[in-house]
C-alpha positions as CSV (number, residue, x, y, z in Angstrom):
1,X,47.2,5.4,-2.9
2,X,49.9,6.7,-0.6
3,X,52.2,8.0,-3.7
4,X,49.3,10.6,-4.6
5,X,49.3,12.1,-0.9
6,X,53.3,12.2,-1.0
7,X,53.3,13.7,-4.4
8,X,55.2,17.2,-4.5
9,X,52.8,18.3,-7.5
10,X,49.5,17.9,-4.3
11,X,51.6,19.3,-1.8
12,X,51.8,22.9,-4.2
13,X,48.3,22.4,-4.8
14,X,47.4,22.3,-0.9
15,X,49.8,25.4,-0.7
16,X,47.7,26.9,-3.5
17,X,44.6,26.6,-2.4
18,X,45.4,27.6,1.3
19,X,46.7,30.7,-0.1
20,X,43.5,31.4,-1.8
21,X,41.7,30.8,0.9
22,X,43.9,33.3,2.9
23,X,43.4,35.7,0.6
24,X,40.0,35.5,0.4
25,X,40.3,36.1,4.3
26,X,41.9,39.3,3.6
27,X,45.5,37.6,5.2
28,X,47.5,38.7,2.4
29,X,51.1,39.0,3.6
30,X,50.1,34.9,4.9
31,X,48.6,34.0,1.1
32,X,52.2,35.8,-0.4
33,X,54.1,33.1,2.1
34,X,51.8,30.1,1.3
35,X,52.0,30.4,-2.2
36,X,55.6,31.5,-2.6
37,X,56.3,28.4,-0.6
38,X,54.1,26.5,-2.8
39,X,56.3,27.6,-6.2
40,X,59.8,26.7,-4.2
41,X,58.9,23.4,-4.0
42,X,57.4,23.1,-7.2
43,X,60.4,24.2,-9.1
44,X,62.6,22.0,-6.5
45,X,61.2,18.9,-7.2
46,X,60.5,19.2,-10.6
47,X,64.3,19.6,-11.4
48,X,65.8,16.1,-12.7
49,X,69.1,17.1,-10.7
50,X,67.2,17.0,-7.7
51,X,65.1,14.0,-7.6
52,X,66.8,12.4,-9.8
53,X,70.3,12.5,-7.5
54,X,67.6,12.1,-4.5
55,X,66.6,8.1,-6.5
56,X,70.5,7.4,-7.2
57,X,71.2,8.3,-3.5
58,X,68.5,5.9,-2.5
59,X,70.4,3.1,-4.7
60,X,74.0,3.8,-3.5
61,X,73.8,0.9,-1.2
62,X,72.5,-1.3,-3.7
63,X,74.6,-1.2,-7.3
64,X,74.1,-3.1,-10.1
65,X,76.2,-6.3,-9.7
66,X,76.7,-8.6,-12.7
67,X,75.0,-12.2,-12.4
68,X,77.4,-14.2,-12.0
69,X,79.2,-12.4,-9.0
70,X,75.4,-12.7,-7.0
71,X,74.9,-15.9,-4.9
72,X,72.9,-18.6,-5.2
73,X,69.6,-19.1,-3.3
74,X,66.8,-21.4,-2.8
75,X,64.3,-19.3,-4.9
76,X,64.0,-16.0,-6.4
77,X,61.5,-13.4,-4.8
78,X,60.2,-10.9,-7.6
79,X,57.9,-7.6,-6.1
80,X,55.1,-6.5,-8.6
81,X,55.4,-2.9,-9.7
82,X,57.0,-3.9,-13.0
83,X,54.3,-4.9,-15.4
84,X,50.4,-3.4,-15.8
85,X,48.0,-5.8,-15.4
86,X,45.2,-6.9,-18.1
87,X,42.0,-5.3,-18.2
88,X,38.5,-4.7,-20.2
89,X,40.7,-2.3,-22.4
90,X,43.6,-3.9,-22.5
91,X,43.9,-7.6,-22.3
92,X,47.1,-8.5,-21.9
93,X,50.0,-7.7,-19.8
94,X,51.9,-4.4,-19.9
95,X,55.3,-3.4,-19.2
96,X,55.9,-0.6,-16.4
97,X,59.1,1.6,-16.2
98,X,60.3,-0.9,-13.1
99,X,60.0,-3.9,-15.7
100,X,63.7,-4.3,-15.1
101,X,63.0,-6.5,-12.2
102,X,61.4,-9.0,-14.4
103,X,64.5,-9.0,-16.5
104,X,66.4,-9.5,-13.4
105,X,64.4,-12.3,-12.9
106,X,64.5,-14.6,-15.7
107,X,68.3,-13.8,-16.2
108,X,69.0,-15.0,-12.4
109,X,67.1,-18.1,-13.2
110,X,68.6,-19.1,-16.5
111,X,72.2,-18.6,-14.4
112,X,71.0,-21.1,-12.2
113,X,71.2,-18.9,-9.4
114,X,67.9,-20.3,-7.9
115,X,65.8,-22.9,-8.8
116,X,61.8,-21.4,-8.2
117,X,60.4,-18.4,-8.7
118,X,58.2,-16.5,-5.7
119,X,55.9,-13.8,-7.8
120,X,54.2,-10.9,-5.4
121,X,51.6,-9.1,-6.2
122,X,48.1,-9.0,-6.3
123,X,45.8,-6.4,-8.0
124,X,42.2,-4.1,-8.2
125,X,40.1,-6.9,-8.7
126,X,37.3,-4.4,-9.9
127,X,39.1,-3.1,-12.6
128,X,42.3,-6.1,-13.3
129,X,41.4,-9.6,-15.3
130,X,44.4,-11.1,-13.3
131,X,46.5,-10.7,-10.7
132,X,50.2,-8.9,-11.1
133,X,51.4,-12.2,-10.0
134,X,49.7,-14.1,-13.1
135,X,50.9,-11.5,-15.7
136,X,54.2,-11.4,-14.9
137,X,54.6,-15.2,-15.0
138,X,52.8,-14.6,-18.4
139,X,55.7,-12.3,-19.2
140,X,58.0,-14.6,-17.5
141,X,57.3,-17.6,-19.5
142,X,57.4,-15.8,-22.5
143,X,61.1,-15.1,-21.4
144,X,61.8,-19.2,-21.3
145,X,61.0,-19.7,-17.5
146,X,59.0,-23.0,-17.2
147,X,55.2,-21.9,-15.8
148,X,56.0,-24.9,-12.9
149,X,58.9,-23.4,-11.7
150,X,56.7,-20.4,-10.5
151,X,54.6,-19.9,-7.6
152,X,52.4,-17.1,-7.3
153,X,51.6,-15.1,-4.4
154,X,48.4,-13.1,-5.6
155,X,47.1,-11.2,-2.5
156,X,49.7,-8.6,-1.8
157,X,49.1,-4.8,-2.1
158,X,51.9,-3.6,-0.2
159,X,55.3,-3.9,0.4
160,X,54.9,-5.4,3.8
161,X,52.2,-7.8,2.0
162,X,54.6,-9.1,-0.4
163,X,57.4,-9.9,2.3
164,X,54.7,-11.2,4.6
165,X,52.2,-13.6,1.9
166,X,55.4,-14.3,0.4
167,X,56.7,-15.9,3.4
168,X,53.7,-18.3,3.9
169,X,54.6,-19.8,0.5
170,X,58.1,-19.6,1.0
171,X,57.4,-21.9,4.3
172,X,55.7,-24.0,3.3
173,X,58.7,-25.3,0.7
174,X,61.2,-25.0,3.7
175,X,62.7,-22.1,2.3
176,X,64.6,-19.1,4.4
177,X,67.3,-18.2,1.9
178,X,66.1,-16.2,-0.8
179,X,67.0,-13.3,-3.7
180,X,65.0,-10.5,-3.6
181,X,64.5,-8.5,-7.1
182,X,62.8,-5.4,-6.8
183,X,64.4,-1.3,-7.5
184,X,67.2,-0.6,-6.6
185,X,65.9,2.6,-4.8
186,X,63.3,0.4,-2.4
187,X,65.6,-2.4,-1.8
188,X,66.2,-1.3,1.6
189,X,62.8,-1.1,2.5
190,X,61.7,-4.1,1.5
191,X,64.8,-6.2,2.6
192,X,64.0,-4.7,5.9
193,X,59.9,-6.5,5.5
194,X,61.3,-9.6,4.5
195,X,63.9,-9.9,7.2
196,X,61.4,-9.1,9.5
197,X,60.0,-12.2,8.6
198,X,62.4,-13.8,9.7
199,X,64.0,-14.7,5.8
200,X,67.4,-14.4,4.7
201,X,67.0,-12.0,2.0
202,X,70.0,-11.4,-0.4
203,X,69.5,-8.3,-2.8
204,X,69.7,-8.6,-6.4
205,X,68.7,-5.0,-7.3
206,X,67.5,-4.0,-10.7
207,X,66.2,-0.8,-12.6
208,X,69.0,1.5,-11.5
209,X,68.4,4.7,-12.5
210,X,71.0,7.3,-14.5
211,X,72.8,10.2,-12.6
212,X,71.2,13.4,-14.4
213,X,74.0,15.1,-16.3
214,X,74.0,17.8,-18.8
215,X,71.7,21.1,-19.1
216,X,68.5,19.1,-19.5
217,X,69.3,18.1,-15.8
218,X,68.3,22.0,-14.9
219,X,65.2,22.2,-16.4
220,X,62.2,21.5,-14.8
221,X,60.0,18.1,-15.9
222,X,56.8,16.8,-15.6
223,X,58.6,13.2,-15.3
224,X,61.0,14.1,-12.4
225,X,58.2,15.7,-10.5
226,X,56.8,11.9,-10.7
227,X,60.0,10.5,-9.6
228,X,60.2,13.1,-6.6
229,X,56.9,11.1,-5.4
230,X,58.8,8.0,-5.5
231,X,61.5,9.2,-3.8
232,X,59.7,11.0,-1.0
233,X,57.3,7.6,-0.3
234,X,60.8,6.1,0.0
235,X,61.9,8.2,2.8
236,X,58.9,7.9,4.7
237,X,58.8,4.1,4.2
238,X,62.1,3.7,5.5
239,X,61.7,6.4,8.4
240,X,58.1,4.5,9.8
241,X,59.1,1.3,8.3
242,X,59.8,-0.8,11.1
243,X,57.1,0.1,12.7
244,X,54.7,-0.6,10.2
245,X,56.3,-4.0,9.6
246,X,55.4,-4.8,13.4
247,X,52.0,-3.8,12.7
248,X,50.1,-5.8,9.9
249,X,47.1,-4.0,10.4
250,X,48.2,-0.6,9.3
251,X,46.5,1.0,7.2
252,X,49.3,3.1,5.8
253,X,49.9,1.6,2.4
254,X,54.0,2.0,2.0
């Protein structure tokens, strides 16, 4: 729910709607500033050149490094975002633009680089059939990972969820030491959770984004207007982060 009030596309809206409102209050000069505003930011964000070298920014500390050169661990840590879960339309698992991290995944696994898998994510239980957990070790053991190998931490909505669920499981096997797999551009943020609980978390970043390039880089997009969002609830998570993460009861969803 969070990406929807960080989304540039709401914020022009808001704008909009307070210039009407202005207007309608006879405070024209004021309704010319709100809406003009409104359109800057609109056409900012919706260029791929600017959110889209915003995301690769946010990755910079976190490259892609080939699997062999990452270490080995004593499981591997996998956040949901990267596969839709099944529902009355749909029954079956779906892959999400962040289904990288499930590639990531099974390849760190069939490298030997860890011997478990730790799945977060839990779901809408009004609307999903399963849990994100359960349908990516669906996907997963489609990919050749043994189903035992996986454990499944099904309650998590958040990113301070998944580090902090995760680390009951993870405790109760004895385990500190582990790979995290999640986007390269909220690595940070969610190293910084899972640290916080007091794990050794080792990144193993996937679904890196590409640098915009070319003239299709200056015109405006519905899709980098959706990647703005992203970026933006990256910013803020990493801005109020620690504060969240020493406060499980927030109700800030980042």
């Amino acid at each position: 729910m969070t990406l929807v009030w960080l989304s540039p596309l709401l914020h022009v809206l808001a704008l909009w709607a307070l210039a009407l409102l202005l207007l309608a209050l006879g405070r024209q000069r004021a309704a010319l500033v709100a809406g003009l505003i409104g359109w800057i930011w609109l056409t900012f964000w919706s260029l791929p050149i600017v959110s889209g070298s915003a995301r690769v920014g946010l990755e910079a500390e976190f490259p892609a490094i080939p699997i062999e050169r990452l270490p080995h661990a004593d499981a591997i840590v996998v956040l949901g975002g990267a596969i839709g879960t099944p529902d009355a339309r749909r029954p079956f698992p779906t892959l999400t633009d962040s289904s990288d991290r499930l590639w990531q995944a099974a390849r760190l696994y069939r490298a030997g680089r860890a011997p478990m898998l730790v799945l977060s994510g839990g779901s809408d239980t009004a609307v999903a059939l399963t849990s994100e957990a359960q349908a990516m070790q669906v996907f997963l053991s489609d990919m050749g990972v043994p189903p035992d190998v996986m454990l499944l931490e099904e309650r998590s909505r958040t990113t301070l969820q998944n580090a902090e669920f995760s680390a009951v499981l993870l405790r109760e096997e004895g385990i500190e030491r582990v790979l995290l797999v999640t986007s390269a551009f909220h690595m940070r943020r969610a190293m910084d959770a899972f640290e916080a609980q007091g794990l050794q978390a080792l990144p193993a970043a996937a679904d890196h984004a590409m640098a915009p390039a070319g003239p299709g880089a200056w015109i405006p997009s519905a899709g980098a207007l959706n990647n703005a969002a992203f970026v933006i609830k990256e910013w803020v998570g990493r801005a109020v982060g620690r504060v969240l993460w020493s406060r499980p009861d927030s109700a800030l969803e980042l």
